[in-house]
VEXDREN-2710 file (C-alpha; in Angstrom, 1 decimal):
% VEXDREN-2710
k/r/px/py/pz
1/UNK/-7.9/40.8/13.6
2/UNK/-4.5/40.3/11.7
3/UNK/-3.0/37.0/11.7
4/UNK/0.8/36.7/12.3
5/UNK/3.2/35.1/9.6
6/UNK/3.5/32.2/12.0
7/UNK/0.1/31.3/12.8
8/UNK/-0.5/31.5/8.8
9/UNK/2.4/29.3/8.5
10/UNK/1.0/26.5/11.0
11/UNK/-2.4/26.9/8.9
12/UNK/-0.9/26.6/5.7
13/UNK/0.8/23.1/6.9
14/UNK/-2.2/21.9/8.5
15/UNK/-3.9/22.2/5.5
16/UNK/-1.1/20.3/3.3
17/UNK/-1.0/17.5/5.9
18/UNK/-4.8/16.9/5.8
19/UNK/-5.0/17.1/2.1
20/UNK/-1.7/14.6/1.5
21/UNK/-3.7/12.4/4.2
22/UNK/-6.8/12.3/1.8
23/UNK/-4.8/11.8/-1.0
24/UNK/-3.1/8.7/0.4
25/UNK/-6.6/7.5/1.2
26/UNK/-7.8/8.0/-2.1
27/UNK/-4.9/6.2/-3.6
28/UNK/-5.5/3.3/-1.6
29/UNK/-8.8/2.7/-2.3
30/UNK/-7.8/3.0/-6.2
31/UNK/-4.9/0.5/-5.6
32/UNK/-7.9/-2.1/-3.8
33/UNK/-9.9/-1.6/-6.8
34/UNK/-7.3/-2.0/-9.5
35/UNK/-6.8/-5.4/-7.0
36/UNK/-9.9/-6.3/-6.4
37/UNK/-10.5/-9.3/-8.7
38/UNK/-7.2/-10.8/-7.7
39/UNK/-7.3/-13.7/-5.4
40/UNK/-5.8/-13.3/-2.2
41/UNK/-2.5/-15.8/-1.7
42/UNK/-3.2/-18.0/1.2
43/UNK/0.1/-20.3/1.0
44/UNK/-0.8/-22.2/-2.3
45/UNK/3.2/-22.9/-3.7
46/UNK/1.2/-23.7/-7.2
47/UNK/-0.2/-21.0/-7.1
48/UNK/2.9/-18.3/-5.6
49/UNK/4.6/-17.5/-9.2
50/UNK/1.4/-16.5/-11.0
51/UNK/0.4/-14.2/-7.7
52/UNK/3.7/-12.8/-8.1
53/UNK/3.4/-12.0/-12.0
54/UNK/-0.2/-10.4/-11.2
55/UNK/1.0/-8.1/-8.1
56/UNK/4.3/-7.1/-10.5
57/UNK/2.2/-5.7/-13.0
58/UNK/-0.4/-4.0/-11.1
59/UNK/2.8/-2.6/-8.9
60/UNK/4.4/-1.2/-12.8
61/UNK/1.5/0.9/-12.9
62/UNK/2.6/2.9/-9.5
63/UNK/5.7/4.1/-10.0
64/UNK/6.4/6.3/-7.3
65/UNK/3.7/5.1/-5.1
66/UNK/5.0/1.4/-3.8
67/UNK/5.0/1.4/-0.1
68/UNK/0.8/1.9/0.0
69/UNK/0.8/-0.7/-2.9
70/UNK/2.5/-2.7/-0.5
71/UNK/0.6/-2.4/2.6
72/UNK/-2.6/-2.5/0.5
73/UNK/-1.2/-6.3/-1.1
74/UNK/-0.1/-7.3/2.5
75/UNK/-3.1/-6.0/4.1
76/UNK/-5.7/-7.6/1.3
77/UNK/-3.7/-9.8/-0.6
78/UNK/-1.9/-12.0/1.4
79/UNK/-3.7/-14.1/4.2
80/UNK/-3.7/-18.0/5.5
81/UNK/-0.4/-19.9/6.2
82/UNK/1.2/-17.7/4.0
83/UNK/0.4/-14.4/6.2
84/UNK/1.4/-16.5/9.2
85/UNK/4.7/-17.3/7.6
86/UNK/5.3/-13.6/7.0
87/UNK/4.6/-12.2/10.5
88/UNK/7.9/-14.1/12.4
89/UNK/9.3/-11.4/10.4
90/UNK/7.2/-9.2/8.5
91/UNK/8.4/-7.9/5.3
92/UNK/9.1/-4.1/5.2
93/UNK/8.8/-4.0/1.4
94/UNK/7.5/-6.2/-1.9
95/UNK/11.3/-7.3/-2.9
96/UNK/11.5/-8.8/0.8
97/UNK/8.1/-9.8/0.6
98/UNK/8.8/-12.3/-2.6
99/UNK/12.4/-13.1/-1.0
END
C-alpha cells in the first residue's frame, strides 16, 4: 500500500512535534536539577539580591533556552508572599520578573 507525499508529510511532522515535546521535557528536568539546591524565594528582601545573582548564573548557562528556565524558576523557585505578589500581574519573562 503506497503512501501519498501528504500523508508522509503529516507523519514526518508528527514525529518532529513529539520529539521537540520530549526534548523540552528533558531540558526541564535538567534545568530542576541544575536548580535543585537553590532555595526557593519566598519574599525575604535580605535575601532577593543573592536569589537574583544565583538564578543569573544558572540562566548564563542556557543561552538560547530562557523561557523554560523561566517557567521552571517561577514554577519551583519562587513561592510565598513573593509568588503572591507576582500573580496581580504575572511576569511574562525573568527581566520583568526582577523588575
Amino acid at each position: 500500500m503506497a503512501l501519498n507525499i501528504q500523508d508522509c508529510l503529516v507523519a514526518i511532522t508528527q514525529l518532529l512535534q513529539q520529539n521537540a515535546q520530549q526534548q523540552n521535557i528533558t531540558f526541564r528536568q535538567r534545568v530542576e536539577k541544575d536548580l535543585k539546591y537553590l532555595a526557593p524565594f519566598e519574599g525575604n528582601v535580605k535575601k532577593l539580591p543573592s536569589f537574583i545573582e544565583a538564578i543569573d548564573r544558572v540562566r548564563r548557562d542556557y543561552v538560547g533556552q530562557e523561557e523554560i528556565v523561566f517557567r521552571v524558576i517561577y514554577d519551583l523557585k519562587i513561592g510565598g508572599s513573593a509568588k503572591n505578589f507576582l500573580q496581580a500581574n504575572p511576569p511574562q519573562d525573568w527581566a520583568s520578573c526582577k523588575a
